[in-house]
Every structure is written in C-alpha cells, then in structure tokens.
C-alpha positions as CSV (number, residue, x, y, z in Angstrom):
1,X,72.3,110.3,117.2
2,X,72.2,107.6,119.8
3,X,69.5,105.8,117.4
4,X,72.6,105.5,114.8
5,X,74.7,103.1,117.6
6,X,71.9,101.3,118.5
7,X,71.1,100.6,114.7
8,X,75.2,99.5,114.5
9,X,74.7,97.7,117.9
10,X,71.8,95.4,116.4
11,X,74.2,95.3,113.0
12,X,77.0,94.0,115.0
13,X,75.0,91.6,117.4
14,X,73.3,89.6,114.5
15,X,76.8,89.0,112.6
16,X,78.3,87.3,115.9
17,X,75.0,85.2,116.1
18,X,76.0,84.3,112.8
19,X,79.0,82.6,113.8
20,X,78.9,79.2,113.4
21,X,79.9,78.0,116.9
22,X,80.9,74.6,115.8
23,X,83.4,75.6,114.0
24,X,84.8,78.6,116.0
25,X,85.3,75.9,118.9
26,X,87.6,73.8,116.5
27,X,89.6,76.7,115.6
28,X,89.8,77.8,119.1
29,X,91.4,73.8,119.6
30,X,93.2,74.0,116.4
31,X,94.7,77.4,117.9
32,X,95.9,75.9,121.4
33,X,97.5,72.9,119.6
34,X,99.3,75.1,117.4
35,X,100.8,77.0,120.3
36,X,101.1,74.2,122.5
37,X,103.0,72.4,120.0
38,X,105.8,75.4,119.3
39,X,104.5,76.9,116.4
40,X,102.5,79.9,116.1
41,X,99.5,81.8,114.8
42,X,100.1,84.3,111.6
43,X,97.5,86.9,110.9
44,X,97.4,88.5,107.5
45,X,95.4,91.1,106.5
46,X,95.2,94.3,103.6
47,X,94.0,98.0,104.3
48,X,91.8,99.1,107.3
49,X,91.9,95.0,108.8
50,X,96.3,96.0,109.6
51,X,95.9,97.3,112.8
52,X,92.9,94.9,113.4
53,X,96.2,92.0,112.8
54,X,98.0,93.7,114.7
55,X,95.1,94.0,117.7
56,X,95.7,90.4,117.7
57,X,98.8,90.0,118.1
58,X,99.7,92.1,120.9
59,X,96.9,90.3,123.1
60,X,98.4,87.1,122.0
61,X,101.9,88.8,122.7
62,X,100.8,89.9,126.2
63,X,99.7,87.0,127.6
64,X,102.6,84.5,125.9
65,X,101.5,83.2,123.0
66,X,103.7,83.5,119.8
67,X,101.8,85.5,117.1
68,X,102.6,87.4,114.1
69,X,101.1,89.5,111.7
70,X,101.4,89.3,107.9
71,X,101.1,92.1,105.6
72,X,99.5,90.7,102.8
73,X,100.9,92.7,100.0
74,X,104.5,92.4,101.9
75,X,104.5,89.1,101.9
76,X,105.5,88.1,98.4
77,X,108.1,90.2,98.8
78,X,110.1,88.4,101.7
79,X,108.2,88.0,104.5
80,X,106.8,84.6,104.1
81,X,110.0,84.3,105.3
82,X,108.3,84.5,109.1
83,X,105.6,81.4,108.2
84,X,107.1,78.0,109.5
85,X,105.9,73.9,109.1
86,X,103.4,73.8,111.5
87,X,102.5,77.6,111.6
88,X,98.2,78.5,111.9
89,X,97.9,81.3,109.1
90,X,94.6,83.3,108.7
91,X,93.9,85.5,106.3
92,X,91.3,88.2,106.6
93,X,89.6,89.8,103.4
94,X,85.6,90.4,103.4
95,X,85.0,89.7,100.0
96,X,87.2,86.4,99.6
97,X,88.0,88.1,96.1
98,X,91.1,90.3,97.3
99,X,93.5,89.3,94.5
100,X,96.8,89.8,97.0
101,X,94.6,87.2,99.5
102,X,93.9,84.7,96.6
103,X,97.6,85.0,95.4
104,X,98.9,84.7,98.8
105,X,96.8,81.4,99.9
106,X,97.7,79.9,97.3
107,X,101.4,79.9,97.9
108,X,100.7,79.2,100.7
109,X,99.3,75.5,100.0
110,X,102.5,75.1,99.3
111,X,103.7,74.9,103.1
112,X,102.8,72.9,106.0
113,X,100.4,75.2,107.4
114,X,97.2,74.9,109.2
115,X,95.5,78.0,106.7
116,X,91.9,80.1,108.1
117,X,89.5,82.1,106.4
118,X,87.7,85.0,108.2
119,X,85.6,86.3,105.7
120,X,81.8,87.7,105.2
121,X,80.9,85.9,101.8
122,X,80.2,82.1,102.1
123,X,80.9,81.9,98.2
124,X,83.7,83.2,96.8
125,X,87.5,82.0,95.1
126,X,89.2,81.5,99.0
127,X,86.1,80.0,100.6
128,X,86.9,77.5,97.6
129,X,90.8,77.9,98.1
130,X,90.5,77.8,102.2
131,X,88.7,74.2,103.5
132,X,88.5,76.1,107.2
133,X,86.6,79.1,107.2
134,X,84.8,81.4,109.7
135,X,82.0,83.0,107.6
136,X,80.0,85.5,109.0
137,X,76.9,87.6,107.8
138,X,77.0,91.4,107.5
139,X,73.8,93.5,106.4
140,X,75.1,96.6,106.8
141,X,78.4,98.6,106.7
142,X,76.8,101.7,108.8
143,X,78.3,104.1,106.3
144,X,75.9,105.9,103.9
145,X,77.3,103.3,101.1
146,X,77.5,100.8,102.6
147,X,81.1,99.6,101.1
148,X,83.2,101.5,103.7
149,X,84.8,98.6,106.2
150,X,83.3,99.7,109.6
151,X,81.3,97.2,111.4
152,X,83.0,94.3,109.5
153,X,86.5,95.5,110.8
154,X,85.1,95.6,113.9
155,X,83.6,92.0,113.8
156,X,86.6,90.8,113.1
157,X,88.5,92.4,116.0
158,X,85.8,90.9,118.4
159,X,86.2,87.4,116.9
160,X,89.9,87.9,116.5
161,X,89.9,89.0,120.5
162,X,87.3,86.1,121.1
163,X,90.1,83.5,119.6
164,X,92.8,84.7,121.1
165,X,90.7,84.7,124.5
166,X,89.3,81.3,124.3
167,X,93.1,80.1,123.7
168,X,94.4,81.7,126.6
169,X,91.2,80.1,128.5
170,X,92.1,76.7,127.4
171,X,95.6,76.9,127.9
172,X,95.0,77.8,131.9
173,X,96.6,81.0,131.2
174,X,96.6,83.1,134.7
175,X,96.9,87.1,135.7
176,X,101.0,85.8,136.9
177,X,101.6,85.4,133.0
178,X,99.8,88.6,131.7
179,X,101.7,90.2,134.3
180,X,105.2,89.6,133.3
181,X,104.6,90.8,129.9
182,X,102.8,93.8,131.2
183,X,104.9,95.5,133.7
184,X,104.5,99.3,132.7
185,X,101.4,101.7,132.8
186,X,98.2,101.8,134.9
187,X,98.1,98.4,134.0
188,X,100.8,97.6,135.3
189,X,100.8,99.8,138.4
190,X,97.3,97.4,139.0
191,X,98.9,93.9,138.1
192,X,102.0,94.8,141.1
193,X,99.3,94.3,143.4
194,X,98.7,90.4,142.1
C-alpha cells in the first residue's frame, strides 16, 4: 500500500519540476502588483478544482490579501459582476477544452483584466485564448483510469498555495498580519503568544 503513495509521490514531484520557473516568478510579480495596486486576484474553477479556488482564497484571505473565487458556470449568470479593471483572473481547467472555461475567457477579453491559465495541456483552445499560462505535465492521474482528477487537483493546490506564498513573501507580509485575521482556534491560541 505504501508503494501506491510513493508511486503518487514521484507523480506529483515530476509535474512541479515541470513548472516553468520563469514564468511562475512573473506571475508571482504580476500577483503583488495586482494587490499592491488595489485590485485583486480572482480564481475560477469547475467541479473537483471549487474547493481547490476556494483553498486559495482563504490563505490569501488570512494573511490580507483581496481574493475571490469564481464559479465558472455561475459566472455568466451574474457574478462577473465581482471582476473589476485591473482584477488578476485565473482560470483552472486541465484540459484547456472546458467549454464553460473557453466561454468564460473569452468574455472576459472583454475587461481590463490581467487573465492566467493553469492548465496540464500546452496545446489546446485557452492556451491559444490565454497569452499567460502555467502549463504543467501530468503522467498519471493515480486512479485505475486515469481520468479521475486526483494528483492534478492537487498540483494545482500546491502551486495555488505556492503563489499565494510567494506574494505574501514579497509583500513582507509578517506573523502580526496573519494574526489579526486569525484570532480563533489552536491557531489562534498559538499566534496570542506573538
């Protein structure tokens, strides 16, 4: 049994290597100027990537930086009403192919917004649609089909958690800040010491 983690370990470990750190480091900048300047950074995402949006957002959320999350089917339906001039917007889909994610990116070309693609195929409608993209490979879902969305959900929590991170980094973001959006809990009980 522990061979099957180690297998999704190894899985896991080469799609991060496949990051293209280049380009992670100018959404990381892209990121800080966006909060920096006011605005904030949207997440939008379909199915099993929802609460992987909304991961996101509460780190973002707990240590002060505006963030939002998206649904992408909800969206046409009002709540585009939450993306503003000047907003970051990234939109999650593994395939690029997700008709709801096309349809969506393209009204939003419409707006002033600063628009990011984290997806796992480098060739598809919104790597065409979307000129920034973080593309990552995945070999393997670990399911005995591989189709189910395991290990890329969790990729994209752990570059998600590894923007957000590297903001709060840049930004000079200290334990005072996380604090007085964390009062409650263990956590909390630990921060009163700080």
């Amino acid at each position: 049994m522990i061979a099957y983690f180690e297998n999704e370990l190894k899985e896991i470990e080469a799609s991060i290597h496949s990051l293209n750190e280049d380009v992670f480091a100018r959404w990381v900048e892209e990121g800080m100027q966006t909060i920096n300047t006011g605005h904030k950074i949207i997440v939008s995402g379909l199915g099993k990537n929802v609460p992987i949006c909304e991961k996101f957002v509460g780190s973002m959320v707990s240590v002060g930086m505006d963030a939002a999350f998206l649904h992408t089917n909800s969206a046409v339906h009002g709540d585009m009403g939450i993306v503003k001039e000047g907003d970051m917007v990234i939109i999650l889909t593994k395939s690029g192919e997700t008709s709801e994610s096309i349809y969506l990116a393209r009204l939003l070309k419409e707006r002033k917004v600063n628009m990011w693609l984290l997806t796992f195929e480098a060739e598809s409608t919104l790597t065409r649609e979307i000129s920034n993209c973080i593309i990552l490979k995945l070999n393997n879902e670990g399911d005995m089909w591989n189709i189910m969305p395991n290990n890329s959900t969790t990729i994209n929590l752990i570059i998600l958690q590894g923007l957000c991170m590297q903001i709060a980094k840049k930004r000079g973001i200290q334990i005072r800040d996380f604090r007085k959006n964390h009062p409650g809990g263990h956590i909390g009980e630990i921060l009163s010491n700080h």
